[in-house]
N, C-alpha and C positions, 0 to 999 in steps of 0.2 A: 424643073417643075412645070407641067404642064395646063392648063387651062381645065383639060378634061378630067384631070385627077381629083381624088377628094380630098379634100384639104383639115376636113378635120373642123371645119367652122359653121356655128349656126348657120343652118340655111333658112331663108324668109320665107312670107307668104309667097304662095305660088310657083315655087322651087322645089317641094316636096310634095307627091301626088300625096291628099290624106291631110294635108297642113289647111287650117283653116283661120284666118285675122282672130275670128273669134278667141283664142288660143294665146294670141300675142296679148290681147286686152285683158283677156283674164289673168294672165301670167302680171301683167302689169297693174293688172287691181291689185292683185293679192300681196303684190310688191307694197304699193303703197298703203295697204289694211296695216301689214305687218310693221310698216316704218312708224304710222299713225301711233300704233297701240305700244308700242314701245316709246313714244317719245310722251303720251300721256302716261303711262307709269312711272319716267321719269320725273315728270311734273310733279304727279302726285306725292312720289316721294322722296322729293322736296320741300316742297310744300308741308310735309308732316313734318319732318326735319325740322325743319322754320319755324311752325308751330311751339313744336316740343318745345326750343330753343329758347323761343319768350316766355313758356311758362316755365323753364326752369329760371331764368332772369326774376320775372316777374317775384317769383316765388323766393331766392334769394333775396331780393330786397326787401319784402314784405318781412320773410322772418329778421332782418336786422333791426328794421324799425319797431318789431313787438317786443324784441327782445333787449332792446334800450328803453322800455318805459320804465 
């Protein structure tokens, strides 16, 4: 395996004529857009989840105690 061969792996800024940082930072925004908006949707529904969850609670105990009077 020679030094001068291509190896088949990203190359970085300034190794590629046409390669510009700009490229790396965008790649790397978008990275983290993507991680952001999925880890808020998880939240969110969760958070609904959770919700629901007490008013199905909530709701069961209220109908026992109307329903013992």
């Amino acid at each position: 395996m020679s030094a001068e061969g291509d190896s088949g792996a990203p190359r970085g800024p300034g190794e590629e004529p046409g390669f510009a940082v700009l490229d790396w930072a965008r790649a790397v925004a978008l990275g983290i857009q993507d991680t952001l908006r999925e880890m808020l949707d998880e939240g969110r529904r969760g958070a609904r989840e959770a919700y629901d969850e007490r008013w199905k609670r909530f709701d069961a105990k209220a109908r026992k105690r109307r329903g013992r009077d």
